[in-house]
Every structure is written in C-alpha cells, then in structure tokens.
SEDREN-903598 format. One record per residue (C-alpha): residue number from 0; residue in three letters; x, y negated, z. Coordinates in steps of 0.5 Angstrom, whole numbers, plus 500, padded with zeros to 3 digits. Layout:
+-----+-----+-----+-----+-----+
:   n : res :   X :   Y :   Z :
+-----+-----+-----+-----+-----+
: NUM : ALA :   X :   Y :   Z :
...
+-----+-----+-----+-----+-----+
//
This chain:
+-----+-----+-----+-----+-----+
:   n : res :   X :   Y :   Z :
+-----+-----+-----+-----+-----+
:   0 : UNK : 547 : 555 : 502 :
:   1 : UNK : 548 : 549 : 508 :
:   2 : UNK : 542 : 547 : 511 :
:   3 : UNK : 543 : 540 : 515 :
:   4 : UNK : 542 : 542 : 523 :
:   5 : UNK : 543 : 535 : 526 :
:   6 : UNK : 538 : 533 : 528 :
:   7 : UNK : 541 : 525 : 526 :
:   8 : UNK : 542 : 528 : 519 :
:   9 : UNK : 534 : 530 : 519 :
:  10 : UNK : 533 : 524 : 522 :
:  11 : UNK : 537 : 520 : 517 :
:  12 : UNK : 534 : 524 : 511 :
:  13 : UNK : 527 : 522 : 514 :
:  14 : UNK : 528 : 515 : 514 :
:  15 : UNK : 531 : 514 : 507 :
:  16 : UNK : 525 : 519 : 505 :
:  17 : UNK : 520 : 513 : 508 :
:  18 : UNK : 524 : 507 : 506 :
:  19 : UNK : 524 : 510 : 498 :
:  20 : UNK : 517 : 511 : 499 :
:  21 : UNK : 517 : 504 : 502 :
:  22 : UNK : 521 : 500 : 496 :
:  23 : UNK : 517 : 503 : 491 :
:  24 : UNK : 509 : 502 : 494 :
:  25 : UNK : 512 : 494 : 495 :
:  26 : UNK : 514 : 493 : 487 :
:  27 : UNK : 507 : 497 : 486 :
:  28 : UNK : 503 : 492 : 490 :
:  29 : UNK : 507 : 486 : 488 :
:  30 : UNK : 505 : 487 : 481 :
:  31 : UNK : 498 : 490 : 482 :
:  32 : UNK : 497 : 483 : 486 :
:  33 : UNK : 502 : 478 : 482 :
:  34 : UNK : 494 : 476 : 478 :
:  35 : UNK : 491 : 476 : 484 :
:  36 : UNK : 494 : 470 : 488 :
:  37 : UNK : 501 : 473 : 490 :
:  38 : UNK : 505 : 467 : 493 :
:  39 : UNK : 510 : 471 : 496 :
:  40 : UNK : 511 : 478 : 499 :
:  41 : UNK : 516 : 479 : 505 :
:  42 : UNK : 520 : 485 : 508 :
:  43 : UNK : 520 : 488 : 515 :
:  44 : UNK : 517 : 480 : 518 :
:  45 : UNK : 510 : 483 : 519 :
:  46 : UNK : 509 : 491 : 518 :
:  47 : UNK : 513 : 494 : 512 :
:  48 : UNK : 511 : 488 : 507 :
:  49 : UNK : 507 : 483 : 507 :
:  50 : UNK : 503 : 480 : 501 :
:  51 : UNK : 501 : 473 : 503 :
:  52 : UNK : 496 : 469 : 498 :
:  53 : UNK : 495 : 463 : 495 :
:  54 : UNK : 489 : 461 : 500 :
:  55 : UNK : 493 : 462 : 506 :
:  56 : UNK : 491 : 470 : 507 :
:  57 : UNK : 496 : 476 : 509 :
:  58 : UNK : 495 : 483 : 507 :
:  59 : UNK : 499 : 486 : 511 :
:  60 : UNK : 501 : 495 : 509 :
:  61 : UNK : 505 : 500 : 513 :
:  62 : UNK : 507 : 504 : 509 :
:  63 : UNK : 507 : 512 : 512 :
:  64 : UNK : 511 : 519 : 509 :
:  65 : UNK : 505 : 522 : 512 :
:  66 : UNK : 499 : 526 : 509 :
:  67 : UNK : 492 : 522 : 511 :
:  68 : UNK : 489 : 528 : 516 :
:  69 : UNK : 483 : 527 : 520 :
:  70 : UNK : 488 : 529 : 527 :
:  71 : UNK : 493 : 524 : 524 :
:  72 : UNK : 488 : 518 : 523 :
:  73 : UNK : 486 : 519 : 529 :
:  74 : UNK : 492 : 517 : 532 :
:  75 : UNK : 493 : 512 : 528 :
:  76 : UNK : 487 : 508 : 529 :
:  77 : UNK : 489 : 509 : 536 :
:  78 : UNK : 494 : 504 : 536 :
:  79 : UNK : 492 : 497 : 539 :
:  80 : UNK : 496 : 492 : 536 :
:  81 : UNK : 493 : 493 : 528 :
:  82 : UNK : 492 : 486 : 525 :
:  83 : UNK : 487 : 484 : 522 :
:  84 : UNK : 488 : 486 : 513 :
:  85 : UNK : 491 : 491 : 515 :
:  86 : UNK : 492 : 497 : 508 :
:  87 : UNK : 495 : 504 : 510 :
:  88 : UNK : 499 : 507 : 504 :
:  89 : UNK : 500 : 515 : 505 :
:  90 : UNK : 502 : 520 : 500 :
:  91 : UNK : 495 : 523 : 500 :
:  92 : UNK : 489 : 526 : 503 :
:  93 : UNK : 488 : 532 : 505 :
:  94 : UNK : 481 : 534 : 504 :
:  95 : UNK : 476 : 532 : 510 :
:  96 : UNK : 479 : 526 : 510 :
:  97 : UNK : 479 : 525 : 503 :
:  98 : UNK : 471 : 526 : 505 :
:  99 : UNK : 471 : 522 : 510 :
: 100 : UNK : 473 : 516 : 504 :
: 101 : UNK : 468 : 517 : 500 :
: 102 : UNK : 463 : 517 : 505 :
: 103 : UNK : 466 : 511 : 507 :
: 104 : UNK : 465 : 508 : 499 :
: 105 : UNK : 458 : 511 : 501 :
: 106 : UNK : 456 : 506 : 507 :
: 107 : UNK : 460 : 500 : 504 :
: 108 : UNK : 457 : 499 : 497 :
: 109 : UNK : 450 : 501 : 501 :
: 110 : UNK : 452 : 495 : 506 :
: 111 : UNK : 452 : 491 : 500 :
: 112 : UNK : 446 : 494 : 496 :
: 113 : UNK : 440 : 488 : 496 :
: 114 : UNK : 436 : 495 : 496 :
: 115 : UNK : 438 : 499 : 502 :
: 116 : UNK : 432 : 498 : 507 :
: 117 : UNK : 436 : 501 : 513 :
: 118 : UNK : 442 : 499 : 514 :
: 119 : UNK : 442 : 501 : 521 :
: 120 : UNK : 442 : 508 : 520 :
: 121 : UNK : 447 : 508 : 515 :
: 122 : UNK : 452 : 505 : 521 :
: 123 : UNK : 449 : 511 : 525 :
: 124 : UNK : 450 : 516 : 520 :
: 125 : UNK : 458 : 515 : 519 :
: 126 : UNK : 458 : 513 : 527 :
: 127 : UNK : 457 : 521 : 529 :
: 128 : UNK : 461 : 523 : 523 :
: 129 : UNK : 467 : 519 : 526 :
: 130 : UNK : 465 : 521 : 533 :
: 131 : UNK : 466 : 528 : 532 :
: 132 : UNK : 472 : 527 : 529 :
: 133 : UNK : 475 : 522 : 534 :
: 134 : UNK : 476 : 517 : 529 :
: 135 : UNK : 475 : 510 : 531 :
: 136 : UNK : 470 : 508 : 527 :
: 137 : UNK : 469 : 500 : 528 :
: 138 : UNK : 477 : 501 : 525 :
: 139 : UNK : 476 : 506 : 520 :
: 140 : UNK : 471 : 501 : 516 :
: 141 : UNK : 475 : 495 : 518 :
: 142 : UNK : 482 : 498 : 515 :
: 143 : UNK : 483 : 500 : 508 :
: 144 : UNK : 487 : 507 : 506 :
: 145 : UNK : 490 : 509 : 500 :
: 146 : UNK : 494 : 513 : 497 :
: 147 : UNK : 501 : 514 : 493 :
: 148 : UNK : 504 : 520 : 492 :
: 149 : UNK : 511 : 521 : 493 :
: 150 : UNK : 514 : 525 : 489 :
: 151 : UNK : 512 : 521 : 483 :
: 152 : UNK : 513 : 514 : 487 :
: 153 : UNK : 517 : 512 : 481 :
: 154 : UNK : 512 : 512 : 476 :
: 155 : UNK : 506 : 510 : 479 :
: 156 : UNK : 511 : 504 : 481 :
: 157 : UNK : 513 : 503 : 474 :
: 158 : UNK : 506 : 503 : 471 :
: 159 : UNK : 504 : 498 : 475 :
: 160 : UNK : 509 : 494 : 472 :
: 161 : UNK : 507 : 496 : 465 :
: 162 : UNK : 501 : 495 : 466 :
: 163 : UNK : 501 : 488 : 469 :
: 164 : UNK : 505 : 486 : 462 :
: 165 : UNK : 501 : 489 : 459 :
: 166 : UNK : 495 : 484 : 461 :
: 167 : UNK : 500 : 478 : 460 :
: 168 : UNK : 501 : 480 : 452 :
: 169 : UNK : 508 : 482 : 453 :
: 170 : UNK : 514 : 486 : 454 :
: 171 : UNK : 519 : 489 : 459 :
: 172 : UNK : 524 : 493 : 459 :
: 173 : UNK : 521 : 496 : 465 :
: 174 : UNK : 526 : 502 : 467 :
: 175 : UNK : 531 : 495 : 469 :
: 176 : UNK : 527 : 491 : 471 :
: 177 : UNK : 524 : 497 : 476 :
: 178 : UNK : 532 : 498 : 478 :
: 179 : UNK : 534 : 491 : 480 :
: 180 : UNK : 527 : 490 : 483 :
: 181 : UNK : 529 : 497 : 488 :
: 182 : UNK : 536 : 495 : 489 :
: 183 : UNK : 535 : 488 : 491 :
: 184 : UNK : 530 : 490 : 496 :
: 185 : UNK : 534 : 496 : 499 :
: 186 : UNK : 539 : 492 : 499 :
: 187 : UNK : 537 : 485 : 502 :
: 188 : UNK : 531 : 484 : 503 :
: 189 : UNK : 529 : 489 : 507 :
: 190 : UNK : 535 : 490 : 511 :
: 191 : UNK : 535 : 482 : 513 :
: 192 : UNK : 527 : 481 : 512 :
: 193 : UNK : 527 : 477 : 506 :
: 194 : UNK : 522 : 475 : 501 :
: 195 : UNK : 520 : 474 : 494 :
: 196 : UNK : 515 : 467 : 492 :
: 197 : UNK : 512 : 468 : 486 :
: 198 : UNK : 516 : 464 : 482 :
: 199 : UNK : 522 : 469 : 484 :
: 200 : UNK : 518 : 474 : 482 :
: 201 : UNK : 517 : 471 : 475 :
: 202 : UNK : 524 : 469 : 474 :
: 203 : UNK : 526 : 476 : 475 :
: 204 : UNK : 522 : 479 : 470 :
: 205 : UNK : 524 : 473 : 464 :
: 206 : UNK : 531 : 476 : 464 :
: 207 : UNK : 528 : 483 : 463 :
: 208 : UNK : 522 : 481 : 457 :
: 209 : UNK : 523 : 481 : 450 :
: 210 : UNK : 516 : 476 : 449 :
: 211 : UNK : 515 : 469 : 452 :
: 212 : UNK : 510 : 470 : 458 :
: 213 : UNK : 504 : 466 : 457 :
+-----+-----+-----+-----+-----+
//
C-alpha cells in the first residue's frame, strides 16, 4: 500500500476535503434560506459564503473540517476579526462542547421567557462556565454554531433540496440539480468569488422540475 508523505499532498488532500465539505453546506444553506429571504448568496467575498437577505442583513458562515471542541472554540473566538451573524459550520460536537450548546439553549430561551424573574443570574451561571473553559463568553452567546457531518454532506444537502420541493408542492430531479449546483460552485464560483441572486437560483432549479413552481 502507498501512503502519500508529502506534506503538499497532505495539504492538497486537507483542502479539497474542506472545500467539498465547503460546496455541500452552502447548497444546504442556500435551500434552507431560499424561504427565508434569500436574495443572493456569494463565494469567498466575505468569509466562505455569504447569504445576504432581502432586508439588507448578511449571514456570513465559515465553514470548518474540524469537530467543535471546547479547546478548538476557544481558539477560535479568540480571533478579533469575527463580523457580526456570524454561523460556524463544523462536522460535530464532541461531548462537553455539545453540553456547553444546550446550556446555551437554556439561557437564550430563559432570556427570552417573560417568566424568568432573574436574568442576571442566568448570565453569572454560563459566565463561570465559559471562564473556566476559556470560552469567551460574550462571543459564544453572540455566535451561532452548527453542525454538519462530513461524511454524509451530500445527503444532508440534497435533503434540504428535497425538503424545500417538497414545501413548494413540486418536483425535482434532486441528484442533477445537487450535481449542477456543486460543479458550478467548485468550478466558478468559488474560485472567481461569484454569487447566485434568487432568481438564478430558481432558473436553475426550473430546468430540473417536473411540476410548475408556485
């Protein structure tokens, strides 16, 4: 068997993982937003992609090969450049961290509970905890994380896809609209930092359905 020792293929092998990895959240993304507002999303302009909303907001997503780890969070909200809506993509959580994202759940919806009578302690509570993990915690309420696992990108991609038809009433040959989709942003939009508005979004998908689109 031959093992590949050079580092610049090791390195070569890592990209084209995390670009893959990449392509398939921003198809996900853009079907779980196309509903939402979607005006356009573009390619390696502002962070990995961008989904910009018709009321002028930016989501911007990063997307990373990595596990989220308490240690590797902790590096990453280090950094001082985050913008503002900023969505972390991993492939998962290990457990602690996983932990750590429900009691965030806890907080938030506390926040946001008429009934909760001592906010303040609520922000104490999570504070410790993300001291004594060296999370930043200001950033870890500000930023959202969520996870896609990489070994079944493809699928969680094309079920947003499906999904989305689904809601719409029609449907889609989803493997070749996924294929077109992927190729075209691997291909050009990605390298050049291209984008896709809405309406070429939907222009694409009319030449993979079989109904009419509402």
């Amino acid at each position: 068997m031959n093992y590949v020792k050079d580092p610049k293929k090791v390195g070569g092998m890592i990209s084209s993982i995390g670009f893959a990895q990449q392509d398939c959240v921003s198809v996900k993304y853009m079907f779980d937003y196309l509903e939402k507002g979607l005006e356009e999303i573009s390619f390696e302009t502002e962070n990995d992609f961008c989904i910009v909303l018709n009321n002028g907001k930016k989501i911007y997503v990063q997307v990373k090969i990595n596990q989220f780890t308490l240690e590797y969070v902790s590096k990453l909200l280090s950094e001082d450049d985050i913008r503002d809506n900023t969505i972390f993509i991993g492939t998962g959580y290990d457990d602690s961290f996983r932990n750590l994202i429900k009691d965030k759940e806890r907080y938030l919806a506390g926040m946001n509970s008429v009934l909760c009578s001592d906010k303040d302690e609520l922000y104490k509570e999570i504070d410790a905890w993300c001291q004594k993990k060296k999370i930043n915690t200001n950033k870890f309420l500000k930023f959202d994380f969520q996870e896609m696992g990489g070994a079944n990108k493809e699928d969680i991609a094309k079920s947003a896809i499906d999904s989305w038809a689904r809601k719409k009433g029609i449907f889609v040959d989803t493997d070749r609209l996924f294929d077109v989709l992927i190729a075209m942003i691997s291909n050009r939009l990605r390298t050049f930092g291209g984008h896709l508005s809405q309406k070429d979004i939907m222009d694409i998908i009319s030449q993979y359905r079989s109904s009419k689109i509402e």
